[in-house]
C-alpha positions in Angstrom: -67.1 -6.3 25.7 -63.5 -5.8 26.1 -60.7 -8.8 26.2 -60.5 -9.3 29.3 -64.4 -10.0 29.6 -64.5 -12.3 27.0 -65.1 -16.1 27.7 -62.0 -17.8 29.0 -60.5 -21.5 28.5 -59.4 -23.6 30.7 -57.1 -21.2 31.5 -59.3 -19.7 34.1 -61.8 -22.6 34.5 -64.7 -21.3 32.3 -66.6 -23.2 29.7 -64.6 -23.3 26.8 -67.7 -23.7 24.5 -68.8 -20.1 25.4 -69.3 -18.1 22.0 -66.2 -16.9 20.7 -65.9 -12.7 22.0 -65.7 -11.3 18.5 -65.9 -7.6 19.6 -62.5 -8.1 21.6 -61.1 -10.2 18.8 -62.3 -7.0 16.2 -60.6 -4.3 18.7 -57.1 -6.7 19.3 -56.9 -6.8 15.4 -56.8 -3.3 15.4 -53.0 -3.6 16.1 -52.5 -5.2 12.4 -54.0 -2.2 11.3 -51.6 -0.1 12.6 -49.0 -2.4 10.4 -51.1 -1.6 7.2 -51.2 2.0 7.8 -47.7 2.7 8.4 -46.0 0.1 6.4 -47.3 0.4 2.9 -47.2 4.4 3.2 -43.3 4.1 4.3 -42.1 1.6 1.7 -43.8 3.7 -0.8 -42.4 7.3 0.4 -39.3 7.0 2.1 -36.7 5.9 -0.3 -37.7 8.6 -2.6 -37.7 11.2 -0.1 -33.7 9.8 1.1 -33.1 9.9 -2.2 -34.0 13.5 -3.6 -32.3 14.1 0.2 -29.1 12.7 -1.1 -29.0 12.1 -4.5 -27.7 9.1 -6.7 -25.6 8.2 -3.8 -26.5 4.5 -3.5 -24.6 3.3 -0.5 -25.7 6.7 1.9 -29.1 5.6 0.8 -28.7 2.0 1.6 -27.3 3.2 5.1 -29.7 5.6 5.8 -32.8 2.5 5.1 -31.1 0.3 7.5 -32.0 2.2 10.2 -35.2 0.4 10.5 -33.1 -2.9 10.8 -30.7 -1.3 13.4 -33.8 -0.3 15.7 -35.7 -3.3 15.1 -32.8 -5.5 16.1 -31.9 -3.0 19.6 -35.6 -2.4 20.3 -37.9 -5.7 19.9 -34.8 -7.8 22.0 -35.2 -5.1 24.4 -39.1 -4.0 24.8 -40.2 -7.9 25.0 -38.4 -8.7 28.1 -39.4 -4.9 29.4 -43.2 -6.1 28.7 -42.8 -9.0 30.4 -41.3 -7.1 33.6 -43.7 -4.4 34.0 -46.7 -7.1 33.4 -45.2 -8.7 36.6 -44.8 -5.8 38.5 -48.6 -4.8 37.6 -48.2 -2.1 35.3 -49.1 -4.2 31.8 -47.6 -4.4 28.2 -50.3 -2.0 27.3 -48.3 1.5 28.2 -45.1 0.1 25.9 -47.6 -0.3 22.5 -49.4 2.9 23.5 -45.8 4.4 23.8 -44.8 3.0 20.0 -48.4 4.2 18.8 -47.7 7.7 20.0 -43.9 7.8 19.0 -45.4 6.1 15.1 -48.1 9.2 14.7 -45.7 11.7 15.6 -43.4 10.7 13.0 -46.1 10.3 10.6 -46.8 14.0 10.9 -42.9 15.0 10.8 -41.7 12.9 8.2 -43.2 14.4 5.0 -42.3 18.2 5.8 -38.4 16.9 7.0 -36.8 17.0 4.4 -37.4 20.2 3.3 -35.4 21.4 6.5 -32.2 19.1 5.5 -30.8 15.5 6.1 -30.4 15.6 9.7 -33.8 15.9 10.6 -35.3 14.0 8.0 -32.7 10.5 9.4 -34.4 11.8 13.3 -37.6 12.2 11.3 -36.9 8.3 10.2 -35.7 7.5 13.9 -38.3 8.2 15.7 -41.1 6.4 13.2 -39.4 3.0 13.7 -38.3 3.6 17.0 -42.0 4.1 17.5 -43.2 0.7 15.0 -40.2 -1.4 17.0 -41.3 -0.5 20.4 -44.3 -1.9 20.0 -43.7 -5.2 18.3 -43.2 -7.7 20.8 -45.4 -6.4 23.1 -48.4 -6.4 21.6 -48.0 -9.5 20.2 -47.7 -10.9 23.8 -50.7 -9.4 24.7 -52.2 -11.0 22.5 -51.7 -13.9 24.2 -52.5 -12.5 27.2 -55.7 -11.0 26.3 -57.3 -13.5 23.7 -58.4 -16.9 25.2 -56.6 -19.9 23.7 -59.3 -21.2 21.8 -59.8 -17.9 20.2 -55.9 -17.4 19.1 -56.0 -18.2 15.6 -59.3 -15.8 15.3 -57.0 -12.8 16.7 -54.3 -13.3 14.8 -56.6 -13.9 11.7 -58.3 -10.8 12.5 -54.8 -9.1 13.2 -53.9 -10.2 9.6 -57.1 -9.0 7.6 -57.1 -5.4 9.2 -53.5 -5.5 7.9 -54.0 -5.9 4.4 -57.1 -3.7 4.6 -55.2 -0.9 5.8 -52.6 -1.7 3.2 -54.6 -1.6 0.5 -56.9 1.7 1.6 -53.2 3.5 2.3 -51.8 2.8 -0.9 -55.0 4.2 -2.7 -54.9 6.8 -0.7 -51.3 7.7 -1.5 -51.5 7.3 -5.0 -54.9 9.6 -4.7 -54.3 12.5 -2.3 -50.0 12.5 -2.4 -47.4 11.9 0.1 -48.5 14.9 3.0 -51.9 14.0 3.4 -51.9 10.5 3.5 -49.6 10.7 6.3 -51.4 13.0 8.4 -54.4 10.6 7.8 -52.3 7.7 8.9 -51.5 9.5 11.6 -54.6 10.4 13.1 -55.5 6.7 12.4 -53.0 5.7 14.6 -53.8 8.2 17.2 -57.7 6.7 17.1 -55.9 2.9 17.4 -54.3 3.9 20.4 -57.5 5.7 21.8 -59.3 2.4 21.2 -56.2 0.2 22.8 -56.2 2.7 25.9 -60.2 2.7 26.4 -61.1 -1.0 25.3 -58.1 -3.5 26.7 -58.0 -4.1 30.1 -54.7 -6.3 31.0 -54.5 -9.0 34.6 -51.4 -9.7 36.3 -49.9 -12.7 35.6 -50.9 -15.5 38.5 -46.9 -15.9 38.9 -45.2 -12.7 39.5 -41.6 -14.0 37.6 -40.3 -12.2 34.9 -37.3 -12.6 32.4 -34.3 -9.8 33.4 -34.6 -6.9 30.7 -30.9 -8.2 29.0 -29.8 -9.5 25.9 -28.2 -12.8 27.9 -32.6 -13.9 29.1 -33.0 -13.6 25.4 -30.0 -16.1 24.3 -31.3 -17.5 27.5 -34.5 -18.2 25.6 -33.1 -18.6 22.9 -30.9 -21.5 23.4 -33.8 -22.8 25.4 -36.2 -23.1 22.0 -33.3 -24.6 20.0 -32.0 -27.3 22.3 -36.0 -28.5 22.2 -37.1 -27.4 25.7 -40.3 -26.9 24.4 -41.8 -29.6 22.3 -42.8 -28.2 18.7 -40.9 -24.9 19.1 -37.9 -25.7 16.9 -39.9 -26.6 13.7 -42.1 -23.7 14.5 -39.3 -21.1 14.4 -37.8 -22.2 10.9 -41.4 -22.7 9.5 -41.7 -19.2 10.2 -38.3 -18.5 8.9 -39.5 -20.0 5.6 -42.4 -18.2 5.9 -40.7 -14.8 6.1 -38.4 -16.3 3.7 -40.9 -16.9 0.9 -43.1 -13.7 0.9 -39.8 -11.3 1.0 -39.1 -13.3 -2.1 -42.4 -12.2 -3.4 -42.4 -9.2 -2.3 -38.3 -8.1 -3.9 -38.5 -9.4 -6.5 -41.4 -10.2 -7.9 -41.8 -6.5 -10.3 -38.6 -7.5 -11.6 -39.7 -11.4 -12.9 -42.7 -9.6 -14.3 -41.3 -7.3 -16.4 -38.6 -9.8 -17.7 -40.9 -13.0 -18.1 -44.1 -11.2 -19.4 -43.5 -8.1 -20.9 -45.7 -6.1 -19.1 -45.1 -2.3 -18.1 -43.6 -1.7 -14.7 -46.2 0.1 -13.8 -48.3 -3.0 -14.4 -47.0 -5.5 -12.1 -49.2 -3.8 -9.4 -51.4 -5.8 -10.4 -49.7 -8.6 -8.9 -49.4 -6.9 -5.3 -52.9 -6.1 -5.4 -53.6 -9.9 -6.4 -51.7 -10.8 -3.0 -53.2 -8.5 -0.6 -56.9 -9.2 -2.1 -56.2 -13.2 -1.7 -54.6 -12.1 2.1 -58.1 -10.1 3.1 -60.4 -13.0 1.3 -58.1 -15.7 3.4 -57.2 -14.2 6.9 -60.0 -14.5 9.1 -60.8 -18.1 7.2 -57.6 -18.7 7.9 -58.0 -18.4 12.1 -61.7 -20.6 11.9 -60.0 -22.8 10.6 -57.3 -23.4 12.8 -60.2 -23.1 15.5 -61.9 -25.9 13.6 -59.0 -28.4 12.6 -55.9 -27.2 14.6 -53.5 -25.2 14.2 -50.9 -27.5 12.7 -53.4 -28.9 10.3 -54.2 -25.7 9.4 -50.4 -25.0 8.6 -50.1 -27.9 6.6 -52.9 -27.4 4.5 -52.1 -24.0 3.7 -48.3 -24.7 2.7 -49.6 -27.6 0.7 -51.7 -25.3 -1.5 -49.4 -22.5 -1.3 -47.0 -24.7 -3.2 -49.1 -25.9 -5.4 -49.7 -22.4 -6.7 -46.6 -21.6 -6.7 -45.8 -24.8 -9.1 -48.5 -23.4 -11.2 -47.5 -19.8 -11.2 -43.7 -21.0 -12.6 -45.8 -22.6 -15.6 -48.3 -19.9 -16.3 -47.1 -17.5 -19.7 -49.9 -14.8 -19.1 -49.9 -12.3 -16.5 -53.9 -12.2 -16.4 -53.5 -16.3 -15.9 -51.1 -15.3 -13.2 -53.6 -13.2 -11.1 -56.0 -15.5 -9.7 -53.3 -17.9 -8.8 -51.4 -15.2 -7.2 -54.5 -14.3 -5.3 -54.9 -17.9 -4.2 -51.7 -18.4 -2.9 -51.8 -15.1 -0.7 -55.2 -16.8 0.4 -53.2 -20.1 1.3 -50.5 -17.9 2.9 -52.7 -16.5 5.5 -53.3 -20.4 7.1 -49.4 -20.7 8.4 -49.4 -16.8 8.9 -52.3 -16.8 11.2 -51.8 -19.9 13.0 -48.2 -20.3 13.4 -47.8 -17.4 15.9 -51.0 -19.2 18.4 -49.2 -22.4 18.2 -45.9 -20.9 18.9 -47.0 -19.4 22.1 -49.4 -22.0 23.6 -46.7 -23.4 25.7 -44.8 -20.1 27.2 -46.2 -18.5 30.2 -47.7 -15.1 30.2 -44.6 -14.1 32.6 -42.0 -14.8 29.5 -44.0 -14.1 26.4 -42.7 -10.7 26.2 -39.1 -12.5 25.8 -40.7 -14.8 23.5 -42.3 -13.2 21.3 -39.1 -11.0 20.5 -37.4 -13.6 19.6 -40.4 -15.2 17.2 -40.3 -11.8 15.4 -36.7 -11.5 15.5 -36.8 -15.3 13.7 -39.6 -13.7 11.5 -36.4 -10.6 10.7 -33.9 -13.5 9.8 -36.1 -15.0 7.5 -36.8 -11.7 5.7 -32.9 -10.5 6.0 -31.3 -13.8 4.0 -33.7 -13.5 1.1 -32.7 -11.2 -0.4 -29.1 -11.3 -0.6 -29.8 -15.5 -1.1 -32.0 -15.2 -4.0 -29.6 -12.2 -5.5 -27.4 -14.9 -5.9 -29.5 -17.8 -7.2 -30.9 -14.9 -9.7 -27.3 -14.4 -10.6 -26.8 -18.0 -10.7 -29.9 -18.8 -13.1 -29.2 -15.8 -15.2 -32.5 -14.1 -14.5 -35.7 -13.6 -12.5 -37.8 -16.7 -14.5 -37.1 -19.2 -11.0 -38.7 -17.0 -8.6 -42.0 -19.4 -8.2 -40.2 -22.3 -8.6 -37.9 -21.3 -5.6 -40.6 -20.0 -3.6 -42.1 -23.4 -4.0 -38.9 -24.8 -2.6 -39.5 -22.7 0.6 -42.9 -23.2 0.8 -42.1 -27.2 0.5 -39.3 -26.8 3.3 -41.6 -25.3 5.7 -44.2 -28.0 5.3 -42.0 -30.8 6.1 -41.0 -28.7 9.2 -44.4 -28.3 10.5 -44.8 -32.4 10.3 -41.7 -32.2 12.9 -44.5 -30.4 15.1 -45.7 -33.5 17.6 -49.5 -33.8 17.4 -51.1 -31.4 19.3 -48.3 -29.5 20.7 -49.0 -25.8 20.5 -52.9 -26.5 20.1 -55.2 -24.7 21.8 -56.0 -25.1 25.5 -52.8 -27.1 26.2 -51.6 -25.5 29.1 -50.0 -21.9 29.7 -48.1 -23.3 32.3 -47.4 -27.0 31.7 -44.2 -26.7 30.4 -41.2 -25.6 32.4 -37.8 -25.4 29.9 -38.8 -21.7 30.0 -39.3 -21.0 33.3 
């Protein structure tokens, strides 16, 4: 059964108590895979190789690791829009994620062996890898809305999210086990087998209204402007919830080896313990995480999981042992995945398919800012406080902030099988 056979909402006038199509659901997820194959494997290997490239020079390094955040912020404003004009002209979003996958794998195989041949073609090594994971972004994220059945949202994304961490945890074993080279050409051939399964398994429609956004950065701002000025009930509180979001787990994710080392004492090379705690609690919690929103709502489901998330996090800043700190750490990566699977379904409810491309580029480019001002931010608090011993207590103060946004969410907007097409500030 591929998406497009799966039971449909109201959408398309089936009965939306069909079972829920859990082989199209398994096969979309597949695309958060791809994320925990490449991701892990480059945060682990790339600085080191740009730095045995170009030696203790700190600020070339720094450039040369913005290049991901230079294509992310050209391509996803770009490929979004692009998605949602070739799904209007009948060609699909499918051909610009396949594009990214095949871009992604090649780079996987180049990138180890480039640097060995000098700095120029390890930086177009680097290029073409993200220009490869940046093409993609936006895209498939609207076909996920275009291919899942509004019911079944949260279940994608929560499927999307717990092939992520999988993959993330079975790439960083498999780094640390068989070394740089060949867990790269695995990744790569796991990313050529994603695509195959994209290719053969999704089958995309043609929007019912053949209108899409221009391909320019002024239908973004467009949209944009549209989301903040509150042309779309719900949207507003939705964006900095996810900003928060963002906000919180980049705070985790900097600087928590740092707070560990100062606050417990441990070894550095200890404090994966911590990580591992996270991404366990994230693959016990994500696909949870999307019955749940099936079963309560996806604003419910929100709240409950910031409200938990913050109480671990209150918890965490009081805990003195690092073996204390685990199962806590573990159960606020489990809360985590509640806003992280359901925000995204209840974001896009309201857009129609013909301008979810252009949405959903500017969701992950909100998702970007979030991750961009935490770390400079919390450099300075860190500064501020004189060390790393605040970092639950302020990710509890994010965490808190992004649960009184979601109560700014009117009841029921964004919930499932409210209407594609109902609304029309984005039209």
């Amino acid at each position: 059964m591929t998406a497009l056979d799966a039971p449909t909402t109201k959408e398309s006038g089936v009965d939306r108590r069909a079972a829920a199509p859990y082989g199209a659901l398994a096969l979309i997820g597949l695309g958060g895979l791809f994320a925990g194959v490449t991701g892990p494997l480059l945060s682990t290997f790339i600085p080191p190789l740009v730095r045995d490239a170009l030696g203790d020079h700190r600020t070339a390094i720094g450039l040369v690791m913005a290049i991901d955040n230079v294509l992310l912020l050209l391509l996803v404003p770009w490929a979004g829009p692009a998605s949602d004009r070739a799904s209007a002209r009948g060609r699909g979003r499918l051909p610009l994620v396949l594009a990214g996958f095949l871009l992604s794998s090649l780079g996987m195989v180049l990138l180890p062996s480039s640097a060995a041949f000098g700095l120029a073609i390890l930086i177009a090594a680097i290029i073409l890898l993200h220009t490869g994971i940046n093409l993609q972004r936006a895209p498939f994220q609207a076909l996920v809305a275009d291919l899942v059945p509004s019911r079944y949202r949260s279940l994608a994304t929560g499927s999307v999210t717990f092939q992520m961490c999988v993959g993330a945890i079975v790439f960083l074993m498999l780094g640390r086990m068989l070394g740089m080279r060949t867990a790269f050409l695995i990744a790569a051939g796991s990313v050529l087998a994603i695509a195959a399964a994209f290719a053969l398994g999704l089958r995309e429609r043609a929007p019912a209204q053949a209108q899409s956004a221009e391909v320019t950065f002024r239908s973004l701002a467009d949209a944009a402007w549209s989301a903040i000025r509150g042309a779309v009930p719900g949207m507003r509180p939705v964006f900095f919830a996810a900003l928060l979001l963002q906000l919180t787990f980049q705070t985790f994710t900097t600087w928590y080896a740092l707070h560990a080392t100062e606050r417990f004492g441990v070894r550095p090379q200890d404090v994966t313990i911590g990580f591992i705690a996270w991404a366990v609690g994230g693959v016990i919690g994500a696909l949870p995480a999307g019955v749940i929103g099936v079963r309560i709502g996806r604003r419910n489901a929100m709240l409950a999981g910031f409200a938990v998330m913050a109480a671990c996090l209150l918890a965490l800043d009081r805990v003195t042992n690092i073996a204390h700190a685990v199962p806590l750490l573990a159960l606020a990566a489990a809360s985590w995945t509640l806003p992280t699977v359901n925000a995204y379904p209840l974001f896009v409810e309201p857009v129609p398919q013909q301008r979810r491309g252009v949405l959903a580029s500017i969701f992950l480019l909100c998702i970007a800012l979030g991750g961009a001002i935490g770390d400079p931010l919390n450099g300075r608090l860190f500064d501020l406080f004189d060390g790393y011993r605040a970092l639950f207590l302020l990710m509890a103060c994010y965490t808190a902030l992004a649960f009184l946004a979601v109560l700014f969410i009117p009841r029921g907007a964004g919930e499932a099988d409210t209407g594609p097409n109902a609304v029309h500030g984005l039209q």
